[in-house]
ZAVO-571020 format. One line per 8 residues: number of its first residue (from 1); their letters; for each residue y, x, z of N, C-alpha, C. Coordinates in Angstrom, 1 decimal. Layout:
BEGIN
NUM = a = Y X Z Y X Z Y X Z; ...
This chain:
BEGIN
1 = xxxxxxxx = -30.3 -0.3 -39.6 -30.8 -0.6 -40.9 -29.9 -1.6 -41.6; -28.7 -1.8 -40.4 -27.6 -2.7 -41.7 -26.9 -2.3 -43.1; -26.3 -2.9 -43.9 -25.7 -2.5 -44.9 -24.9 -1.7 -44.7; -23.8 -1.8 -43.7 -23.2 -0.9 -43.3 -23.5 0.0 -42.9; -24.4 0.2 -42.1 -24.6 2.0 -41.4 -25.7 2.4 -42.6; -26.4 2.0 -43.3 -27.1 2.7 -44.5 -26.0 3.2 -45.1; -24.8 2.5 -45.6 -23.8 2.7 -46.3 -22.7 4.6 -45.6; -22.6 3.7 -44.8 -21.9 5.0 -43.5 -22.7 6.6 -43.9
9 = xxxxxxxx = -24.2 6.5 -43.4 -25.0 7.5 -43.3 -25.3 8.1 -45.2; -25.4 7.2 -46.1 -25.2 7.6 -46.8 -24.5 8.4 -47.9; -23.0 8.2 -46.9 -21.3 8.0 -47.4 -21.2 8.0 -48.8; -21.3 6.8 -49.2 -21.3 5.6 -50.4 -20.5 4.5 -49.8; -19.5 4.8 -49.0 -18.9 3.2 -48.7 -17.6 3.3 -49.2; -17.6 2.5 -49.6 -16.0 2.2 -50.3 -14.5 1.7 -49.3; -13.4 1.9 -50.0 -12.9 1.3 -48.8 -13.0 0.0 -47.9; -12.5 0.3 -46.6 -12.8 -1.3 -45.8 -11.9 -1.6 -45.8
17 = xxxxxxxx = -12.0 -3.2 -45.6 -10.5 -3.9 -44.6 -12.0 -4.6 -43.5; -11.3 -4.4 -42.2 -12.0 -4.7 -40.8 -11.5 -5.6 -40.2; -12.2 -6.8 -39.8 -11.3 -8.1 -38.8 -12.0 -8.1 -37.7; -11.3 -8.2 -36.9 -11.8 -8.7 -35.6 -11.2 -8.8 -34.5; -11.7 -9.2 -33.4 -10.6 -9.9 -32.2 -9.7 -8.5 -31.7; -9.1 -8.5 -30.3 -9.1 -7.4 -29.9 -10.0 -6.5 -29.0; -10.1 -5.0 -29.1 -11.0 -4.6 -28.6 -12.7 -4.8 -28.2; -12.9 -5.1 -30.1 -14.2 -5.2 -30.8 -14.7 -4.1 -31.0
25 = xxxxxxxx = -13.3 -3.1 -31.4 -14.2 -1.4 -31.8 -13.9 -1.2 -33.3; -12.9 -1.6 -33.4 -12.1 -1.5 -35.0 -11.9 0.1 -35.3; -10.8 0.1 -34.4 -10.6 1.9 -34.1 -12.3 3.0 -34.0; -12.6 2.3 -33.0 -13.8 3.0 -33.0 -14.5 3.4 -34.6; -14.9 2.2 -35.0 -15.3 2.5 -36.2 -15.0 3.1 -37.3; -13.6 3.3 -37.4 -12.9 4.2 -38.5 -13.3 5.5 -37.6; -13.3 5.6 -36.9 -13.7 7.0 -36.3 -14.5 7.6 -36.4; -15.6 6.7 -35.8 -17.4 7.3 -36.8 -17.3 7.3 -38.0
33 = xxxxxxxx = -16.7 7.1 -39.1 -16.7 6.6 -40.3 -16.4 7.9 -40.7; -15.3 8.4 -39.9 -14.8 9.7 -40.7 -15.5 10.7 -40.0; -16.0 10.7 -38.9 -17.0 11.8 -38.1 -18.4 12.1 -38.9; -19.0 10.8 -39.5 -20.2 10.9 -40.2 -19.6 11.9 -42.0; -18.8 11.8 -41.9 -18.6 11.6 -43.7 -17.9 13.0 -43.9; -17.4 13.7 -42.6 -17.1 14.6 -42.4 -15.4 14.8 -43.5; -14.9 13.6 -43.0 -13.3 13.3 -43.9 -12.7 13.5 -43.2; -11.2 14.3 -43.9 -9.5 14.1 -43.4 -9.5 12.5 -42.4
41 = xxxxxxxx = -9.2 12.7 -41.2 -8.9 11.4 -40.7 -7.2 11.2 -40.5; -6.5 10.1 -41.4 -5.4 10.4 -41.3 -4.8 8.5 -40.0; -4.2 8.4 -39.5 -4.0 7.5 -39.1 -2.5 7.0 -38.9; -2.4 5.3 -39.5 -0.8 5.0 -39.8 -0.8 3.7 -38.8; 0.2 2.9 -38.8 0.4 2.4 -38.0 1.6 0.6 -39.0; 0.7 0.1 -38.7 1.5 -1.2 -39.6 2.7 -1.4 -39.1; 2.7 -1.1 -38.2 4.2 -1.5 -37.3 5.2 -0.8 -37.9; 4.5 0.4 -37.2 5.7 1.7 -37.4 5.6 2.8 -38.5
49 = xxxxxxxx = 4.5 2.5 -39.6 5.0 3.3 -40.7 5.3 2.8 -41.8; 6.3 3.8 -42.7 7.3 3.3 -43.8 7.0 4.2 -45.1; 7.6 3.7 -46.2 7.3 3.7 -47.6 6.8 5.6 -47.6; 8.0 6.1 -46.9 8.3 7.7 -47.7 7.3 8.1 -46.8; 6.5 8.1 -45.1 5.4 8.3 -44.8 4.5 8.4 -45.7; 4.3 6.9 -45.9 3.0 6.5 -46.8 2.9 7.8 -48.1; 3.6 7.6 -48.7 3.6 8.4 -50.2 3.6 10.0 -50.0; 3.8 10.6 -48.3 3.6 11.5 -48.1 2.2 11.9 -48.1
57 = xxxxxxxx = 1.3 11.3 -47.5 0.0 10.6 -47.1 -1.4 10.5 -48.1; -0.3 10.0 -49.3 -0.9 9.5 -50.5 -1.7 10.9 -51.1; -0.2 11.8 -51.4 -0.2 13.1 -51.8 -0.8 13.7 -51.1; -1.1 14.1 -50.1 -1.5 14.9 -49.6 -3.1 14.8 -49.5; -3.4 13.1 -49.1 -5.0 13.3 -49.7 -5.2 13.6 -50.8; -4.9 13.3 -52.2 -5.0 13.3 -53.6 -5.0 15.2 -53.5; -4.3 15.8 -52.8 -4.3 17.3 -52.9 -5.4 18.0 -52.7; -5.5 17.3 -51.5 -6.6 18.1 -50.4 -7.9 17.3 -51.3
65 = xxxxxxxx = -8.5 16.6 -52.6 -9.3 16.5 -52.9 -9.3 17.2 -53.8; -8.5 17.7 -54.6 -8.6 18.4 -56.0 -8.4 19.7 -55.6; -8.0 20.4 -54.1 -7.8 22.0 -54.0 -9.3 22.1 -53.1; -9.9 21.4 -51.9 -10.9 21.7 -51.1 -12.0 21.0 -51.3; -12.1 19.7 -52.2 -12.8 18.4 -52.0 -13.3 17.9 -51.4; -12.6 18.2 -50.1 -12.7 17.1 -49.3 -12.3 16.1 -48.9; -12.8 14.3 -49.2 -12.5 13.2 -49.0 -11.5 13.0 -47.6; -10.5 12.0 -48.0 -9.7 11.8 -46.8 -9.9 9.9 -46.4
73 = xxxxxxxx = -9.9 9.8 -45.2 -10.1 8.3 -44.6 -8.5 7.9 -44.4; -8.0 7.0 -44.4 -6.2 6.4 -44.1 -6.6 5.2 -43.4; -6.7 5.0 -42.4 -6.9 3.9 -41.7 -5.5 3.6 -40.8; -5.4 2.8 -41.5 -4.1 1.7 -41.4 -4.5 0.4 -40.3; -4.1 1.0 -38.9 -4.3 -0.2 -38.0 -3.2 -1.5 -38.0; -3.7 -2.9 -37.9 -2.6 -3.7 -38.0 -2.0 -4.1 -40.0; -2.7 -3.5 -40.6 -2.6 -3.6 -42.4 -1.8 -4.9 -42.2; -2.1 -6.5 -41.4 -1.4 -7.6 -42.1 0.2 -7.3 -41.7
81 = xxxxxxxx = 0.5 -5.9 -41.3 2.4 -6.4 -40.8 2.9 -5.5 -42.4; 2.2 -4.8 -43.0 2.5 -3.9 -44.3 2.5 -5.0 -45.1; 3.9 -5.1 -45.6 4.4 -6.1 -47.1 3.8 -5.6 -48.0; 3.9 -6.3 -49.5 3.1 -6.1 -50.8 4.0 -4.7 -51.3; 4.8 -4.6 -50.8 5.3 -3.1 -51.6 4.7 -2.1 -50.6; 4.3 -2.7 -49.2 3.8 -0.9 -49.0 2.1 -1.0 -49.6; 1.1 -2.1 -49.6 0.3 -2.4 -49.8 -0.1 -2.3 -51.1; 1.3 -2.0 -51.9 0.9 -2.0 -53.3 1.0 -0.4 -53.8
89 = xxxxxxxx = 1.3 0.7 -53.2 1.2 1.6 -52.8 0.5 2.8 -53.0; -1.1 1.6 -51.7 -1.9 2.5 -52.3 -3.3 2.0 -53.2; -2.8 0.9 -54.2 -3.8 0.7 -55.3 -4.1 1.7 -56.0; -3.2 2.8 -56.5 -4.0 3.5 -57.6 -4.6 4.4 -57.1; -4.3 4.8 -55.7 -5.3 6.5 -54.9 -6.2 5.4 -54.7; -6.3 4.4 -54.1 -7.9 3.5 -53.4 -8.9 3.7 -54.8; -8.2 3.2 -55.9 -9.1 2.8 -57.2 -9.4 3.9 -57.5; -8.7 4.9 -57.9 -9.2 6.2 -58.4 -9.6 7.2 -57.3
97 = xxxxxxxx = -10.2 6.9 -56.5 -10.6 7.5 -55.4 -10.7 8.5 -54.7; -8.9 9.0 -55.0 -8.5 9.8 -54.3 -8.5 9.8 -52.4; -8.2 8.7 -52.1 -8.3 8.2 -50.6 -9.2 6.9 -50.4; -9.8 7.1 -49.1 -10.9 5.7 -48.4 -9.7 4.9 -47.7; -9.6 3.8 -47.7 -8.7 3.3 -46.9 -9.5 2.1 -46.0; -9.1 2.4 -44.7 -9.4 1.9 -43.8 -9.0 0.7 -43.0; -8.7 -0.2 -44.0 -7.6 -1.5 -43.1 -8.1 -2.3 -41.6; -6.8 -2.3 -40.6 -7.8 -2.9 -39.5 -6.9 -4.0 -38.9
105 = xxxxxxxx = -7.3 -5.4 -39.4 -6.6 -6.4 -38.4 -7.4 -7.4 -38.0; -6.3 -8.5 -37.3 -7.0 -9.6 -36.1 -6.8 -10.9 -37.2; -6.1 -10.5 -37.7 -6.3 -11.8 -38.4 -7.2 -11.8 -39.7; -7.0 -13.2 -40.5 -7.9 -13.0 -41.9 -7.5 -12.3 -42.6; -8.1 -11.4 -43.6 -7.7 -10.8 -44.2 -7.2 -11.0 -45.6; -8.2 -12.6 -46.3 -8.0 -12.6 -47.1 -6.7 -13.6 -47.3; -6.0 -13.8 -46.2 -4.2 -14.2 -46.1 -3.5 -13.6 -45.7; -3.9 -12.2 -45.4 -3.1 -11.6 -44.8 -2.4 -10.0 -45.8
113 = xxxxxxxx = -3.9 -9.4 -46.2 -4.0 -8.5 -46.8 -3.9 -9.1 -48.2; -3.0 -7.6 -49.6 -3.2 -8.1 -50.8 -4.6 -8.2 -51.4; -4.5 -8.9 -52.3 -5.5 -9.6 -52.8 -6.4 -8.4 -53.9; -5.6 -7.7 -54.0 -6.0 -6.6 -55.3 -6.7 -5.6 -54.4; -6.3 -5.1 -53.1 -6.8 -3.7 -52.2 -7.8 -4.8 -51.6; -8.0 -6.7 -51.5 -9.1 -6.7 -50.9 -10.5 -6.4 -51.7; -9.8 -6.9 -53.0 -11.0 -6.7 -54.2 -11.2 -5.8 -55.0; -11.0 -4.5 -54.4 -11.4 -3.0 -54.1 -12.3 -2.8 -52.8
121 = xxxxxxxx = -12.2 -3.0 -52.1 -13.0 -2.9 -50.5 -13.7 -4.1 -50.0; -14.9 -3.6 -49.6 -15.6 -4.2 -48.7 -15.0 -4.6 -47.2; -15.6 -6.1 -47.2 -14.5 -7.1 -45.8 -15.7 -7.2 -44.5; -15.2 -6.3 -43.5 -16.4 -6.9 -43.0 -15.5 -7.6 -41.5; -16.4 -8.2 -40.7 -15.7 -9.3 -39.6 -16.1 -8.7 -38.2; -15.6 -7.9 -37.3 -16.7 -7.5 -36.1 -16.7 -8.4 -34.9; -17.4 -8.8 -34.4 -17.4 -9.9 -33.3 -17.1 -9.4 -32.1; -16.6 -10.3 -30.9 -16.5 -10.0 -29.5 -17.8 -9.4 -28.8
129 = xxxxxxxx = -17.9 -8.4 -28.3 -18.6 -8.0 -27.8 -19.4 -8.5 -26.9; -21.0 -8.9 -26.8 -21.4 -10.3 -25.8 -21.2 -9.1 -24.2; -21.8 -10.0 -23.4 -21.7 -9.6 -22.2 -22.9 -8.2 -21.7; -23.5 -8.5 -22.1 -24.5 -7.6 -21.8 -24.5 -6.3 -23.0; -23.7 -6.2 -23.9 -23.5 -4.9 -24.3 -22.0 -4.3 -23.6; -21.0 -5.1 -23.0 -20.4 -4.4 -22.3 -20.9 -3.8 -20.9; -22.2 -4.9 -20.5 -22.0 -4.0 -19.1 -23.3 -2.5 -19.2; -23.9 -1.9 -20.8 -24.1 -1.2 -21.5 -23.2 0.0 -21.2
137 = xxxxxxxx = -21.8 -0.4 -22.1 -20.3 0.3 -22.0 -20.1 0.4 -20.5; -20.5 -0.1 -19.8 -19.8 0.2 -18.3 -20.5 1.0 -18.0; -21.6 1.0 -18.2 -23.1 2.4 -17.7 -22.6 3.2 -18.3; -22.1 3.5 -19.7 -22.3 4.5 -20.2 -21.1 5.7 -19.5; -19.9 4.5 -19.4 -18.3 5.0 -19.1 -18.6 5.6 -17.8; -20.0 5.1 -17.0 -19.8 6.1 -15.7 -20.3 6.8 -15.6; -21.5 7.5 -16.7 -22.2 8.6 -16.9 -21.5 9.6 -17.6; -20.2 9.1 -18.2 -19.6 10.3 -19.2 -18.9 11.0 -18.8
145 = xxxxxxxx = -18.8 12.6 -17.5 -18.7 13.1 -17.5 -16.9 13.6 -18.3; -17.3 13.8 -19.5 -16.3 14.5 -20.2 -15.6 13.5 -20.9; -15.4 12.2 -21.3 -14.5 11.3 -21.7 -14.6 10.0 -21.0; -15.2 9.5 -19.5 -15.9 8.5 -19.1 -15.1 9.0 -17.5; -15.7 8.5 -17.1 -15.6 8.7 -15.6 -17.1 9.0 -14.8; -17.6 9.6 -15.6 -18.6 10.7 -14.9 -18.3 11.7 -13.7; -17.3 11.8 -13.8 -16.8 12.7 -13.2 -16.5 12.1 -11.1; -16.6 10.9 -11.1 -16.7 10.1 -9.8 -17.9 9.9 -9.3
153 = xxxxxxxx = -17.9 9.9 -7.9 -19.6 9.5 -7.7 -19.6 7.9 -7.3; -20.1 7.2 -8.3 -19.4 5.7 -8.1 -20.8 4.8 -8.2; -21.0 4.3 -7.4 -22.2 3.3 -6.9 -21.7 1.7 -7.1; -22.1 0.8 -8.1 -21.1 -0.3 -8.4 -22.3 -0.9 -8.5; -22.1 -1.8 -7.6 -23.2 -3.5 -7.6 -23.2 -4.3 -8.9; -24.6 -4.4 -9.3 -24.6 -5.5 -10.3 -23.9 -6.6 -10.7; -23.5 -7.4 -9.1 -23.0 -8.7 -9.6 -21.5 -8.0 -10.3; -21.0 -7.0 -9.5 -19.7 -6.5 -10.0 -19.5 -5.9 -11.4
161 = xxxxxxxx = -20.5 -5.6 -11.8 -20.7 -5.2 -13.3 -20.7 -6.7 -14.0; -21.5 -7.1 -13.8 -22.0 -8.9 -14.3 -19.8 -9.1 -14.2; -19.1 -9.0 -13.6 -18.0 -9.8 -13.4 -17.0 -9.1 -14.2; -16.7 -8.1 -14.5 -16.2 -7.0 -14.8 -16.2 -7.6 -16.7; -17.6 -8.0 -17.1 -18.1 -7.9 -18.2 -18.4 -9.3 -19.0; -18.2 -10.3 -17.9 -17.7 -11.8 -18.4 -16.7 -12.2 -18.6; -15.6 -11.4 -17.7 -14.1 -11.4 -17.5 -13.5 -11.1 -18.8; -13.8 -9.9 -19.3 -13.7 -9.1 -20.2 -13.6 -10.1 -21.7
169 = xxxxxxxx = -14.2 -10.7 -21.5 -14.1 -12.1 -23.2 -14.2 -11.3 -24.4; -15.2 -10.2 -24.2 -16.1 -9.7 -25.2 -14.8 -8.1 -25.8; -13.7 -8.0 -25.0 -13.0 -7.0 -25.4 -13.5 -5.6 -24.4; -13.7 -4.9 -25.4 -14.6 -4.1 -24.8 -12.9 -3.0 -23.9; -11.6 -2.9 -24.7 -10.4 -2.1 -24.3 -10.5 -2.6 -22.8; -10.4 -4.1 -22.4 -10.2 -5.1 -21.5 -10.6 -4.5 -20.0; -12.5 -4.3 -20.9 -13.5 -4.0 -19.4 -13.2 -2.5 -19.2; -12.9 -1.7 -20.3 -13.0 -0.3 -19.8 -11.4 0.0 -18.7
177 = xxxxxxxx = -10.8 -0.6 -19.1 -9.4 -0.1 -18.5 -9.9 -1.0 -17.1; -9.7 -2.0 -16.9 -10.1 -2.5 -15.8 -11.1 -2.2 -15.0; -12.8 -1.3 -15.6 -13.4 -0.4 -14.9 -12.3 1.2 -14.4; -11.7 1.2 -15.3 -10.9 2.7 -14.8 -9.8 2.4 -13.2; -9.1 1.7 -13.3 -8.2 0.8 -12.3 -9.1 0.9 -11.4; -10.4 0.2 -11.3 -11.2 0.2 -10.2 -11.5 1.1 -9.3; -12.0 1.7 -10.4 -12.8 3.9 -9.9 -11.6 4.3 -9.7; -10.3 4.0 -9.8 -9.2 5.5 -9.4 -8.4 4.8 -8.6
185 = xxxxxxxx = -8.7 3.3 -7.7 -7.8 3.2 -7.0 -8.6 2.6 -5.7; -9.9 3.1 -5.8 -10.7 2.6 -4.5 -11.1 4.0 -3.9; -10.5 4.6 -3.0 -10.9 5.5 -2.0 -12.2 6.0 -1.6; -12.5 7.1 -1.7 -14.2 7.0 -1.7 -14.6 7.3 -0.1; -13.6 6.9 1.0 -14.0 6.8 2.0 -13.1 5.8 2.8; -12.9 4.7 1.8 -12.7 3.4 2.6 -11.4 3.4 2.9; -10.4 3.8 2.5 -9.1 4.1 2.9 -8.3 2.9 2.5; -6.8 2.9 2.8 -6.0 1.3 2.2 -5.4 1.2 0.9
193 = xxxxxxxx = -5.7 2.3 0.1 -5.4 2.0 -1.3 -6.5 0.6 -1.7; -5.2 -0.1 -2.4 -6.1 -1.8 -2.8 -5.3 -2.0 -4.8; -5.8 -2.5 -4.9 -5.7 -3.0 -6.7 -4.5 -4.1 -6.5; -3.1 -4.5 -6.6 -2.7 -6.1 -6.5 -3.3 -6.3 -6.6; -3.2 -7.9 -6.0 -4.1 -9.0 -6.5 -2.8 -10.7 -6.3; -2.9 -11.1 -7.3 -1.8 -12.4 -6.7 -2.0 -13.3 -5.8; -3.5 -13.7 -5.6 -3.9 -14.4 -4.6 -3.0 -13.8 -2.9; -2.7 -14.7 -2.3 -2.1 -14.3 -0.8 -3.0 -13.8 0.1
201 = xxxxxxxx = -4.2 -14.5 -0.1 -5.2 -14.6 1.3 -5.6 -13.5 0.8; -6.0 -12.7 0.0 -6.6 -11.9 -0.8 -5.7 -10.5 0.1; -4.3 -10.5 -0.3 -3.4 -9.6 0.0 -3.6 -10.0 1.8; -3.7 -10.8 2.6 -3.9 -10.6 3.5 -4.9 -9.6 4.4; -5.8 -9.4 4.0 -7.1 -8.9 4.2 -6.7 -7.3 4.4; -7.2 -7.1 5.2 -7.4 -5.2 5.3 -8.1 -4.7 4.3; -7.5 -3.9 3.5 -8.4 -2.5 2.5 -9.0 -2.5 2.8; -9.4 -1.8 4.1 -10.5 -1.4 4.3 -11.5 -2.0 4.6
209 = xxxxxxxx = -11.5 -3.6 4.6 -13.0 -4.2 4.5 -13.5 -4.4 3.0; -12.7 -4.0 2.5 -13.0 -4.4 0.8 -13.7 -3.0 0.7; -13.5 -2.1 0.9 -14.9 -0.5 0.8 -15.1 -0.1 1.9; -15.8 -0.2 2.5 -16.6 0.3 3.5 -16.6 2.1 3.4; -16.7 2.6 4.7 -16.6 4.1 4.5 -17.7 4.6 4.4; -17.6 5.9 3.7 -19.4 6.6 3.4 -19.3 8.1 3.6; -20.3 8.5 3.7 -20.0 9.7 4.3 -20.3 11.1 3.5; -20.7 10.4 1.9 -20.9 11.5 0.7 -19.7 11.2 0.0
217 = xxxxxxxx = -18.7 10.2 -0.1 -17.8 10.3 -1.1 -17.7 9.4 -2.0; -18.7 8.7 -1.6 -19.3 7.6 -2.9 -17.9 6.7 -3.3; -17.6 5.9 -4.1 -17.2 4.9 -4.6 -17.7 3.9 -4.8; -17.9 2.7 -3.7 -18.2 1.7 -3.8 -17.7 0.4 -4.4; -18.3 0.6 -6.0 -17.7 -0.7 -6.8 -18.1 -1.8 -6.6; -17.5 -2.4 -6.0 -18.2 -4.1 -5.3 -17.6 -4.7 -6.0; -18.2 -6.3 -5.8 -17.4 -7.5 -6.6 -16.0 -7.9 -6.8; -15.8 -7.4 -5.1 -14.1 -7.7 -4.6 -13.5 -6.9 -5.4
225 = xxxxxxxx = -13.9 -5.3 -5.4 -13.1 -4.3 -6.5 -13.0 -5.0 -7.8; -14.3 -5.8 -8.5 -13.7 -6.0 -10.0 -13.6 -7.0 -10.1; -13.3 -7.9 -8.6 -12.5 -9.3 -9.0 -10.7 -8.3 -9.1; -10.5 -7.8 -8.2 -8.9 -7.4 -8.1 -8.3 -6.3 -9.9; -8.9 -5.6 -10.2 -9.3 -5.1 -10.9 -9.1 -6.0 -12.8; -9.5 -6.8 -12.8 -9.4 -7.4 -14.0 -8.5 -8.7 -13.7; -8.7 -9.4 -12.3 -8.0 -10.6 -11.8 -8.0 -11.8 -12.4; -7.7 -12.5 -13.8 -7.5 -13.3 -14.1 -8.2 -13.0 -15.7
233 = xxxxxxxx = -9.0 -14.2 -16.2 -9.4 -14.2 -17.8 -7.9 -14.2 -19.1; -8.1 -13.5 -19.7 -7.0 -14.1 -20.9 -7.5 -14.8 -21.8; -6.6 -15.8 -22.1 -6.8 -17.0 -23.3 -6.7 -16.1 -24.7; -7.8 -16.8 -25.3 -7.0 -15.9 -26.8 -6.7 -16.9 -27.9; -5.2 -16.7 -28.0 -4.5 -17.6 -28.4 -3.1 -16.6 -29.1; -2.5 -17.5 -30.1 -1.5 -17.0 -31.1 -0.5 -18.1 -31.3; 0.5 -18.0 -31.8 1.7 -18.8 -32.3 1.3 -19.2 -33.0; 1.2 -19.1 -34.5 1.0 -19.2 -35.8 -0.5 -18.8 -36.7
241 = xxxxxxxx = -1.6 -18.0 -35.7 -2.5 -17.4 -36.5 -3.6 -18.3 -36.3; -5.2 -17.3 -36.4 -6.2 -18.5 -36.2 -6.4 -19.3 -35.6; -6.3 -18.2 -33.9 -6.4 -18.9 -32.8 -6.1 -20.0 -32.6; -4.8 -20.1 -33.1 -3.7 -21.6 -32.9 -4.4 -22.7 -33.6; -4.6 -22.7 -35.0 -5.3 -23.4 -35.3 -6.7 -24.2 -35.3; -7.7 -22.9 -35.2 -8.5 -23.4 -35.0 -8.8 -24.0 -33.6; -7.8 -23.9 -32.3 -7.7 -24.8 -31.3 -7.4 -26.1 -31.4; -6.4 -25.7 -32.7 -5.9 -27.7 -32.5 -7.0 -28.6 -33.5
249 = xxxxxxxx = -7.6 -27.6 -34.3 -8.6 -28.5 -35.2 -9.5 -29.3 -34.0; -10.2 -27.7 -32.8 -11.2 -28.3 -32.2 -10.7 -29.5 -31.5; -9.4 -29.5 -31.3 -8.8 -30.8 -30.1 -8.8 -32.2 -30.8; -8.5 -31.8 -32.4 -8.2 -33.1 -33.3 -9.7 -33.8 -33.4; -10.6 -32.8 -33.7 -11.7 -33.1 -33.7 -12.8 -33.8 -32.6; -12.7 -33.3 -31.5 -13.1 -33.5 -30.1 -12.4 -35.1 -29.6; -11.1 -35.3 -29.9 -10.5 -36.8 -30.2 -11.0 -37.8 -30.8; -11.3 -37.5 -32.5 -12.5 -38.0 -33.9 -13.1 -38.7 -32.8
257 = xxxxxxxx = -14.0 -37.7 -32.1 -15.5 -38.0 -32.2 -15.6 -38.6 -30.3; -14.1 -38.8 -30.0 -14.4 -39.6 -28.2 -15.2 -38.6 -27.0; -14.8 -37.4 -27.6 -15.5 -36.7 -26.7 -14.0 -36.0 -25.5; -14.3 -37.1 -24.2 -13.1 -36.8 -23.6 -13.1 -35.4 -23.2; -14.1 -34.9 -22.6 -14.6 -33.4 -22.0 -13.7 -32.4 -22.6; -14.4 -32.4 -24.0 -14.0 -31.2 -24.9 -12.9 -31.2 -25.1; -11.9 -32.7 -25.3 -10.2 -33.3 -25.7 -9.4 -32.3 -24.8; -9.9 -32.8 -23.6 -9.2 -32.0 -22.2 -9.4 -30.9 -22.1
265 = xxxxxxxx = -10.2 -30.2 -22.1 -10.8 -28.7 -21.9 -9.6 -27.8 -23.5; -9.4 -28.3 -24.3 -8.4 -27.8 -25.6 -7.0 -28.2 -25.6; -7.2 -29.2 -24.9 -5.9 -29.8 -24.7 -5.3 -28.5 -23.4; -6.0 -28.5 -22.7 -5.6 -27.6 -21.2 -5.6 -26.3 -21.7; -6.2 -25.4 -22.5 -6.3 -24.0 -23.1 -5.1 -24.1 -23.9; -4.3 -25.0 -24.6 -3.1 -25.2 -25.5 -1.8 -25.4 -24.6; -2.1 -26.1 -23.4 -0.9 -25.8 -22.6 -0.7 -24.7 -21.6; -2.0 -24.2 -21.2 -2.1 -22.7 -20.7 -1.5 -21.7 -21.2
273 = xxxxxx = -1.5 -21.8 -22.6 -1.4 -20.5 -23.3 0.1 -20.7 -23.8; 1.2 -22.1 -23.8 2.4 -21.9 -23.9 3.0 -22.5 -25.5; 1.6 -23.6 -26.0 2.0 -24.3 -26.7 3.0 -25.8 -26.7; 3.9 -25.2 -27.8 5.5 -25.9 -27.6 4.5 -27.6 -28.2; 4.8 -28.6 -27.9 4.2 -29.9 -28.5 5.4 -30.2 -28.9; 6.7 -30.2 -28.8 7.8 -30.9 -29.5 7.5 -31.0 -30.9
């Protein structure tokens, strides 16, 4: 009943620009977007595409709406690495509404993206995924058969879901790939295929007490599988972007106010992550 999926279902949405961390479901969403609305899904790449692309792109939606009428989606993953000349590009197809454009980045948009395509499109911000809708995504990823790993007969303990899905720091790419690793490298009858792991004592241990053998085939995803499996949390942290900042605000601030806990706990995430102090 949000603005958005009223918007979606009633395909009345104008173009977007989308922020959010990584593996919130950015992608995803241009995808339903164009699956509901039944559009050209065209997809570019901020990195790697260039002017004569673009204008190939341009044309060709502007065609395909005046020969078949049907709407085309451009979702542009990454929009803040596109300069003002490629971004300036596609103001007149966005405005005259030859093409939906689809912008998707991690940073802000409104410093990143121009100012003219933001105020044409609706900005919306998607959050980290909490814990308990990934371990959701983990159910679902083992029931799906045809794009999931349905296809395993995989029996995974709670607490091992619970770990898989806190580990994960709300990136939903994080837990799925790191559930996949799990399911295709644990033996479904206990054998010595093992996941690295850096720990030593860890690497000392026999495979085979880490899965136990069964005598249907099963895949037993235990805790040990999605400690080895995802292994360590990532910091989310940047050179120059939010992350960076809003770290040192919290640290400057946490200083302010004599709160040694929080000073250290930001101070220690800023040198983890490979912040130069010179």
């Amino acid at each position: 009943g949000k603005l958005l999926r009223r918007a979606i279902e009633a395909d009345r949405l104008p173009s977007l620009i989308i922020s959010g961390p990584p593996g919130s479901g950015k992608t995803t969403l241009a995808y339903v977007i164009a699956e509901v609305t039944h559009s050209e899904f065209i997809r570019l790449s901020g990195v790697e595409s260039n002017v004569a692309e673009m204008r190939k792109v341009v044309a060709a939606a502007a065609n395909r709406l005046r020969t078949s009428g049907r709407k085309t989606i451009v979702f542009i993953d990454e929009i803040h690495h596109f300069n003002k000349a490629q971004q300036d590009i596609l103001l007149p197809d966005v405005e005259s509404g030859n093409l939906r454009l689809i912008g998707a980045t991690t940073y802000n948009p409104y410093f990143y993206v121009n100012s003219a395509l933001v105020s044409r499109s609706l900005v919306f911000r998607l959050e980290p995924l909490t814990v308990e809708q990934l371990e959701i995504l983990i159910d679902r990823a083992l029931a799906d058969s045809e794009r999931g790993l349905g296809k395993y007969n995989v029996k995974m303990d709670a607490d091992a879901r619970r770990h898989l899905a806190k580990l994960s720091d709300g990136d939903a790419r994080k837990c799925l790939n790191a559930l996949e690793v799990g399911v295709r490298t644990t033996p479904p009858t206990g054998g010595t295929t093992s996941v690295s792991s850096p720990s030593s004592a860890r690497k000392a241990r026999d495979a085979t007490a880490r899965v136990p053998p069964t005598s249907d085939g099963t895949i037993h995803f235990t805790l040990r599988v999605a400690e080895e499996s995802i292994q360590t949390k990532a910091v989310v942290y940047d050179k120059k972007g939010d992350a960076h900042y809003d770290t040192i605000s919290a640290f400057i601030k946490s200083m302010r106010a004599s709160d040694q806990k929080s000073a250290i706990y930001w101070l220690a995430k800023m040198l983890h992550a490979g912040e130069d102090f010179r």
